[in-house]
N, C-alpha and C positions, 0 to 999 in steps of 0.2 A: 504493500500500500504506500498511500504518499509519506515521506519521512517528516513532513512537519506537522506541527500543531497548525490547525488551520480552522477556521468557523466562517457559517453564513447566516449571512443578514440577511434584510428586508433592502428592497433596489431601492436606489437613492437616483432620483431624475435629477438631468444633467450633464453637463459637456464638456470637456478637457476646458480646463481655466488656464489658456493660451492668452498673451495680448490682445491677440486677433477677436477674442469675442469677450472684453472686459472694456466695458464702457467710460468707465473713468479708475486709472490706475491708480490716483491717489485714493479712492473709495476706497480699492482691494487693501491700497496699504494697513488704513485704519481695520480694515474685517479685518485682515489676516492679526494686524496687531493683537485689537482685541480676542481673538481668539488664542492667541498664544500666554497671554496675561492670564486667561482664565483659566491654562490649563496649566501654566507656574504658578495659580494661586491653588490647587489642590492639594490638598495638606496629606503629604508620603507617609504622615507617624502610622504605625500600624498595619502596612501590606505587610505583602511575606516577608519571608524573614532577611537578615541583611546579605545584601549581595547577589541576592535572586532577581532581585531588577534593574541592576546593573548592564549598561552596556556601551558595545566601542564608541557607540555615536555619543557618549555624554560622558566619557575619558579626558582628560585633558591630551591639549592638541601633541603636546611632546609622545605622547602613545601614539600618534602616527606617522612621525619622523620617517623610518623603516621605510613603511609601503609606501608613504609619497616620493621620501627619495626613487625609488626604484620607479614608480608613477612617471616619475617626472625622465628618469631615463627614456621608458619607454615612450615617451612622445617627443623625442629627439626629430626632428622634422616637421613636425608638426605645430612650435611651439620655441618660441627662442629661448630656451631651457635655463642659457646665465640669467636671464632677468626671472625667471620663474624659480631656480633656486634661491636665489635674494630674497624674492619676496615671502617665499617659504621660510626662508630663515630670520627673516625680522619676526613673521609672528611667531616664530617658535620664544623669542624673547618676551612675548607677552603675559602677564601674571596670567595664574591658573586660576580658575575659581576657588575661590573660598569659602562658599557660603555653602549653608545646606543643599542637599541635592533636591531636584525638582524633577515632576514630570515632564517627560520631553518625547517629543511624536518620533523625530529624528529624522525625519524623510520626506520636510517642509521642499516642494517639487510640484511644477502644474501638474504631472501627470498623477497625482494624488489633491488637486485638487478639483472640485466642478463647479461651475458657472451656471445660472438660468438668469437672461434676460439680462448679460451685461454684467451680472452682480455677484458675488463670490457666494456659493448656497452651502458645500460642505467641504470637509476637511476630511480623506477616507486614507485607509493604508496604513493601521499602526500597528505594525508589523514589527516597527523598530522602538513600539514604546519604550519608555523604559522610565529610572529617576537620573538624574546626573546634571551635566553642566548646562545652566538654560540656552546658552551662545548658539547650541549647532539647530536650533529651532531659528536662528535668523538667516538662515542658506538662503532662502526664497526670498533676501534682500536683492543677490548676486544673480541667481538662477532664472529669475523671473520678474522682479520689478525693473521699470526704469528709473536712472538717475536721480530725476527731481524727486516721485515717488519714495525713492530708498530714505529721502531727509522727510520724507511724513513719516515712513515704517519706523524710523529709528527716534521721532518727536513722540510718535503716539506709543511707543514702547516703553519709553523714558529707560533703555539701561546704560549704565557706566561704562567712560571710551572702551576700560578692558576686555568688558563683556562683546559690544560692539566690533572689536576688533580681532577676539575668538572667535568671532561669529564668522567673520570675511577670513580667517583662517580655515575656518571650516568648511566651507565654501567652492575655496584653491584645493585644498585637501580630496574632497569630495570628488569633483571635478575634475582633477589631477587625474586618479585610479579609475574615474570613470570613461573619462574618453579611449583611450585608447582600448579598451575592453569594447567598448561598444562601437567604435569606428566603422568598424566595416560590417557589423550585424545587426546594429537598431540608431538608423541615422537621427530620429526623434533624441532617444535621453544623450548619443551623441551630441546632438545641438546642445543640447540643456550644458550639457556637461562646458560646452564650448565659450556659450554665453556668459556661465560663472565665471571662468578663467578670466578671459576677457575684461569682464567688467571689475573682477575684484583686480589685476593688473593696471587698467584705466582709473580704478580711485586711488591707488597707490601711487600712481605714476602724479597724479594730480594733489598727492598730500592731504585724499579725503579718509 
């Protein structure tokens, strides 16, 4: 049988929450905010027991050093690699979280998010729930807003530069091991993948 734990739900109507059919991106920013606010306000005391909900997505970022370096090998061509280990290596210099651990989706991404009628309707795929560091829930700063949008996501968030900036480490990270995995066999979370690089390289280069 299938090797994971796996469940079904009730269908949730709805459309891949692409740019293309999100009517105002500063909207999305505030939903998606507010929706990540609510799910860092769930109070972790009392699930299972410690260490059981643990996971690589809410690690701090020095836990992916390893697989991004070799990530970042692997997209040699693709990717002008001295600027992209740089930039890996500034936020590997960024504080670790230090706060209590929080619920986190991990796998903030359009293709887990859906749209009806221009407007962000749900958040699905938590696959990668887990408690840990809230930063890797802001990917879909990199992965899917634009620019101007990303200074509403990170206004109506309200977290600290550190966190903010684990975030857009997370992001490179992600991005990084994801593209060249997916390059040549799913050109869709390729993009995605391609997009975050990009954009997290473009705010960096720009001192945002």
């Amino acid at each position: 049988g299938y090797p994971w734990q796996w469940s079904v739900y009730r269908w949730l109507d709805g459309e891949t929450a692409t740019l293309e059919r999100i009517a105002d991106p500063r909207q999305l920013a505030i939903d998606l905010a507010q929706f990540i606010t609510a799910l860092h306000d769930i109070d972790t005391a009392g699930q299972l027991p410690a260490g059981s909900l643990r996971s690589y997505r809410g690690e701090p970022l020095a836990c992916r050093d390893e697989e991004t370096r070799v990530a970042i090998a692997a997209c040699d061509g693709l990717l002008d690699v001295e600027l992209v280990t740089e930039v890996w290596e500034a936020h590997l210099q960024i504080p670790a979280w230090s706060g209590p651990p929080v619920w986190i989706h991990g796998d903030i991404q359009p293709g887990n998010l859906l749209a009806i009628q221009g407007r962000l309707s749900a958040v699905i795929d938590f696959g990668t729930l887990a408690i840990g560091d809230p930063a890797v829930d802001q990917i879909v700063a990199w992965n899917l807003l634009p620019a101007d949008s990303r200074d509403t996501f990170r206004e109506s968030l309200a977290v600290d530069n550190a966190t903010w900036a684990r975030g857009r480490g997370w992001a490179l990270s992600i991005g990084l091991v994801a593209l060249p995995y997916y390059q040549s066999t799913n050109p869709v979370l390729a993009g995605v993948s391609r997009r975050a690089i990009d954009e997290v390289l473009a705010d960096y280069q720009h001192g945002a």
